[in-house]
ZAVO-89440 format. One record per residue: residue in one letter; x, y, z of N, C-alpha, C in turn. Coordinates in steps of 0.05 Angstrom, whole numbers, plus 32768, in hexadecimal, padded with zeros to 4 digits. Layout:
N
aXYZXYZXYZ
...
END
This chain:
113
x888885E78860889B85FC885B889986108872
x88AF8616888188AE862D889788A98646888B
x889F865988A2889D8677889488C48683888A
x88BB8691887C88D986A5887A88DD86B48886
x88FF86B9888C88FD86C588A188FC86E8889C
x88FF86E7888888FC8712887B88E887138868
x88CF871E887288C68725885288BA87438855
x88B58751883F88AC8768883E888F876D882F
x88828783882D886C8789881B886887A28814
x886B87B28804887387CD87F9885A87D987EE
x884587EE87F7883487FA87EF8832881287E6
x882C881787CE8828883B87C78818884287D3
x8816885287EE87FD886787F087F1887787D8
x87FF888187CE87FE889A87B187E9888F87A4
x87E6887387A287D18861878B87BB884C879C
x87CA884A87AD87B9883687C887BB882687B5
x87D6881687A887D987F387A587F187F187A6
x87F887D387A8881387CC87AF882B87DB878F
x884087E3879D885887E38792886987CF8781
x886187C8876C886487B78754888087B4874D
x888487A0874B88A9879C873488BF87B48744
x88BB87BF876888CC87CC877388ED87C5877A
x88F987CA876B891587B68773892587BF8789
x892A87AD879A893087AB87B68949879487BC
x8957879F87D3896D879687D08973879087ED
x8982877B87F3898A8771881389A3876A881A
x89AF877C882B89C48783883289CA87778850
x89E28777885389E48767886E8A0387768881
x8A03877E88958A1A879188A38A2F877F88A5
x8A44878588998A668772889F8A79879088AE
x8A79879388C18A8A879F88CB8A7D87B588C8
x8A9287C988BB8A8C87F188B18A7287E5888E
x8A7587D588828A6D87D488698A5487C8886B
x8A4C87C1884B8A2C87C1884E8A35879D8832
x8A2F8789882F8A2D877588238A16876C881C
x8A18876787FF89FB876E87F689F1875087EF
x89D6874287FA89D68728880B89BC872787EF
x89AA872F87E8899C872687DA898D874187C9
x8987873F87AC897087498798896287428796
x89408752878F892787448785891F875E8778
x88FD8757877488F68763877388D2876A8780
x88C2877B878588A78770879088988768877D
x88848755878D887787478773885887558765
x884A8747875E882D875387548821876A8766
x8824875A87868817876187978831877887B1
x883B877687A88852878A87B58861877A87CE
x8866876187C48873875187E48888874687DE
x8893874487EE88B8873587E488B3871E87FC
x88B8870287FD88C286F2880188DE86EC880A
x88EF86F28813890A86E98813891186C88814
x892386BA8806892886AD8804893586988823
x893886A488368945869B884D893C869A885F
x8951867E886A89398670888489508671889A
x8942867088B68951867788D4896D866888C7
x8974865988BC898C864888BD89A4865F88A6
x89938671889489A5867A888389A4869A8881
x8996869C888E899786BA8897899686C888B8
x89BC86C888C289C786C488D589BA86DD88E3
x89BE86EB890489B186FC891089C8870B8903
x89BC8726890989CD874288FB89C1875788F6
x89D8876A88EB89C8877D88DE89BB878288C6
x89AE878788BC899987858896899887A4888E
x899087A78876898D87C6886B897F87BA8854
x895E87BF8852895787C08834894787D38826
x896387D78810896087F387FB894587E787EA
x8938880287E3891D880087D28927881487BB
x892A880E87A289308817879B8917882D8788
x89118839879988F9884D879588F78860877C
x890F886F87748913888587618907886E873A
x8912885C87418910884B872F88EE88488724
x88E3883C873E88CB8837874288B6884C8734
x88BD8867873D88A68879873788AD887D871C
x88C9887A871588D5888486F788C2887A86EA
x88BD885986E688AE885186D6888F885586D4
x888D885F86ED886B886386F68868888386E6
x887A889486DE887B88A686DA887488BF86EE
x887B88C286FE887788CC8715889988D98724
x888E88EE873188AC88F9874188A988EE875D
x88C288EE876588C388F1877E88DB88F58791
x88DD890087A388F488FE87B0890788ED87BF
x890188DE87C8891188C587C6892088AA87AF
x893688B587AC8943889F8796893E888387A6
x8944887D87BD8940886487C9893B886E87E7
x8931885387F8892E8854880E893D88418819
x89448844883089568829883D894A882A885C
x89478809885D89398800887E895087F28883
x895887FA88A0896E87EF88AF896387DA88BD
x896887C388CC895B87BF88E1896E87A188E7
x8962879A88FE8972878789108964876A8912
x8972875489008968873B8905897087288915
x895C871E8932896687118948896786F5893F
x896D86D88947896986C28938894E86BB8945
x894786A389368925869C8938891486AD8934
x891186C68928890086D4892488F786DB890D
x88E386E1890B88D686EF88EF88D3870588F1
x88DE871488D288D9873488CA88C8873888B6
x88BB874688B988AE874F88A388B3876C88A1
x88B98778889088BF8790889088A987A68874
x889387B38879888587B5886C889787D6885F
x888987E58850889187FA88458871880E883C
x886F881C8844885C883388388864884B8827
x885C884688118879885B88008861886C87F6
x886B888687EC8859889A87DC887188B287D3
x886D88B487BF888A88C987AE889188DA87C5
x888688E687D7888D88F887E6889188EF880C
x889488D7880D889788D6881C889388B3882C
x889D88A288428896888B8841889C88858861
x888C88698863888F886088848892883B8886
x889D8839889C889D881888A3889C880E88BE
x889687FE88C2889487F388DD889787D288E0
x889E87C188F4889A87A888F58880879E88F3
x887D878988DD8864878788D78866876188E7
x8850875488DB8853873D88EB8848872988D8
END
């Protein structure tokens, strides 16, 4: 089985463990609009998988919403972010991993590998 070509891993700093049952969403750029290409959610361990390989997930633009406000709702916890959204640019043949560092007040990402 080849690697995939998007995956993510979503961590609470706030608790230092992964971001559980986070629902997250993958969007893909058609012109001015935003087309919404796939749902999940993170798993035990805070990691999404995407379903798609170099052949079905074309180069472009991506956006994936976290839907954060949700997240802490159930954790019982505030925070200021209803969601977060990562823009970013997929070349072909390549792998993304796109990690997430979230904490109610604040969050960061970078290309992970």
């Amino acid at each position: 089985m080849s690697r995939p070509v998007l995956s993510s891993h979503v961590l609470d700093t706030s608790t230092g463990r992964p971001a559980v049952q986070l629902y997250t969403e993958l969007f893909k750029q058609k012109g001015d609009s935003w087309v919404s290409w796939h749902s999940t959610v993170t798993t035990g361990d805070g990691r999404i998988q995407f379903p798609f390989t170099k052949d079905s997930m074309s180069a472009g633009t991506y956006k994936l919403k976290f839907n954060v406000g949700d997240y802490y709702t159930r954790n019982q916890k505030e925070t200021l972010y209803p969601y977060v959204e990562i823009v970013f640019e997929v070349k072909e043949n390549e792998h993304y991993h796109i990690p997430l560092l979230l904490s109610p007040y604040g969050y960061s990402t970078y290309r992970g590998s």
